[in-house]
N, C-alpha and C positions, 0 to 999 in steps of 0.2 A: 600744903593744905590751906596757909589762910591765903596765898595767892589764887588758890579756886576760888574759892571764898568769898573774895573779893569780887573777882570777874563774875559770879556766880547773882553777887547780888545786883552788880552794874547791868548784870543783862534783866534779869527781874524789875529791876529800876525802870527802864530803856523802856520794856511790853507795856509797865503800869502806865507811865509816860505817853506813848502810841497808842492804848486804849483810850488814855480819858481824851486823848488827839480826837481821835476821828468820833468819840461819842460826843463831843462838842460842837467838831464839825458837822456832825449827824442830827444834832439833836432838832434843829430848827425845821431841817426837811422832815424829820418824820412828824415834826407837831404840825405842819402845814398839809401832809397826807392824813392823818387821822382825824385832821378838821374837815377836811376833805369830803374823807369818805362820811364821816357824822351829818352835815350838809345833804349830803347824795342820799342816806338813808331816811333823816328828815324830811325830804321831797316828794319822798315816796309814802310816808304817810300822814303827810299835809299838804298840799300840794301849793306851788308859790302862786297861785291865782286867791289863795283862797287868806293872806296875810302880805303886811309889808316891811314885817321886823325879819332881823335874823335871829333863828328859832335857838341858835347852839349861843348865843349870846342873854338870852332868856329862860336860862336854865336852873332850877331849883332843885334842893333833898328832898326827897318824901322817903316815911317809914312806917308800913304795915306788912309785918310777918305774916298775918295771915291772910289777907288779901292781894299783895304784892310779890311774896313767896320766898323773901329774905329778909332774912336778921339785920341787914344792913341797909343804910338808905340808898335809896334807887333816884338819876335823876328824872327829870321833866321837865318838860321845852312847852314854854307858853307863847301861843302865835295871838299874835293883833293886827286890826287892820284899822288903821284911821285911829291909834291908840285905844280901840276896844277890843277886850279881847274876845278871841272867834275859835279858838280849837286848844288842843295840849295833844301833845305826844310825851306818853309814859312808859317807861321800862318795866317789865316784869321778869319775874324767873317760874317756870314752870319747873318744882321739883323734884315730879314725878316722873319725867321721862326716862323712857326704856331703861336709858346707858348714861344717864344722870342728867341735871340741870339743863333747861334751855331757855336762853334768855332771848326776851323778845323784845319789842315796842309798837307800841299804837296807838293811832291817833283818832280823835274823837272830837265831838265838835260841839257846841251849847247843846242844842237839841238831842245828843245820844247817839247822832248817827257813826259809825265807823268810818274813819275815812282813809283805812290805811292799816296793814299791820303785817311786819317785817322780821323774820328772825336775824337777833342780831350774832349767837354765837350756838352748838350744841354737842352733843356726843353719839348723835341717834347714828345706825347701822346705814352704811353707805348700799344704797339702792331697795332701804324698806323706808326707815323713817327719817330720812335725809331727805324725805318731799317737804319737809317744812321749809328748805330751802328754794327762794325764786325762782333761782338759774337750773333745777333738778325740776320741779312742776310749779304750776298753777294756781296749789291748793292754798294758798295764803290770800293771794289774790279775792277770792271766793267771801271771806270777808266786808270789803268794801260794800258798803250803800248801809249795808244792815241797820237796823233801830237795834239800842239797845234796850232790854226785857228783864224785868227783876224777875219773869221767871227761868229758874234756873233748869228746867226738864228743857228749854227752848234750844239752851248750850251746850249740848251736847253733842255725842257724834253718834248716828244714825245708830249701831249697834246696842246704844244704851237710851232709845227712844226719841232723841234729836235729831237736828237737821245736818249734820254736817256729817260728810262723805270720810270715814276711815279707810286707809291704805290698804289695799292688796297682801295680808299678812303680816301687817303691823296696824292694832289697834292701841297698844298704850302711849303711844309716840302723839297721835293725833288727840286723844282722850286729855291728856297732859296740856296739851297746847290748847285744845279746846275750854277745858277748866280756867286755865291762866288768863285768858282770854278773859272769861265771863268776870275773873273776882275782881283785874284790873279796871274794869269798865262798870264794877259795882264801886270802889273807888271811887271814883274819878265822879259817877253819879252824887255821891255822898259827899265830898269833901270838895268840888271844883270851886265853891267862891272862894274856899281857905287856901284853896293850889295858886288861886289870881291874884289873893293877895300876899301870897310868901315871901317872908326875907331871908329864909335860909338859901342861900346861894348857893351853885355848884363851886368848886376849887378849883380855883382858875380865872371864874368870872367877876368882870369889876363895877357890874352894874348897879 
């Protein structure tokens, strides 16, 4: 028994050992891919014509539960151009959707226009409310150019007197997203010189 024992824990040793192996070797490639793809999603709702910093490197906490749709701080990416700044892209969570939480970001510019707004993660039913994603339709797209409007009957989706197109037998999915939409961009209205001038930094960043 203690020679099982023994071999028993040299092999548990060995897997511990081989795990933290390859999550070491591992680690540097997947923070080069997640910067990556952050980069790739930032492009798309700021576009690199319209700054000359890099946006994941000008990253700050924001925190409004009721506006932003968590309890926790959300970050945000402040773009400049010529060291002035010209847009932000913010994270939100919409936490009404269908089949729980969906988290977005969008980007927005001095003026209030939309310049961009991307889902970054969600739960919505594959082939109703999985149109919030890009690669499944369009409807995110649809966003772009928009002014933003402190009125809030403007933000809505077509079935509840607004302008925006609800899916083919999913309307809480879009209502959700549509909401989250309107309160991040009432934010961003209300607080943008305080976002430009923030030093709460993201975790990670050393600027």
């Amino acid at each position: 028994m203690i020679k099982n024992g023994l071999l028993l824990s040299l092999f548990a040793l060995a897997c511990t050992g081989l795990v933290a192996l390859v999550n070491s070797m591992t680690h540097d490639t997947i923070a080069i891919q997640q910067q990556k793809q952050l980069t790739e999603t930032l492009t798309q709702v700021i576009p690199t014509s319209l700054h000359d910093n890099a946006l994941f490197e000008q990253c700050i906490l924001v925190h409004s539960p009721e506006l932003l749709g968590s309890q926790n701080a959300l970050p945000a990416y402040l773009a400049y151009k010529n060291q002035q700044p010209v847009a932000i892209a913010i994270e939100a969570i919409a936490p009404d959707g269908y089949s729980g939480e969906i988290k977005l970001i969008i980007g927005i510019d001095n003026e209030g226009k939309v310049l961009g707004v991307r889902t970054l993660s969600h739960q919505e039913t594959p082939g109703l409310g999985d149109k919030i994603e890009l690669r499944k339709s369009d409807w995110v797209t649809h966003f772009s150019g928009l002014l933003f409007s402190h009125n809030a009957d403007e933000w809505k989706v077509k079935k509840d007197g607004g302008q925006f197109d609800q899916f083919t037998g999913a309307t809480i999915t879009p209502r959700a997203y549509v909401n989250a939409i309107f309160k991040a961009l009432s934010f961003v209205e209300q607080n943008r010189q305080a976002l430009y001038q923030s030093h709460v930094k993201c975790e990670g960043n050393h600027e």
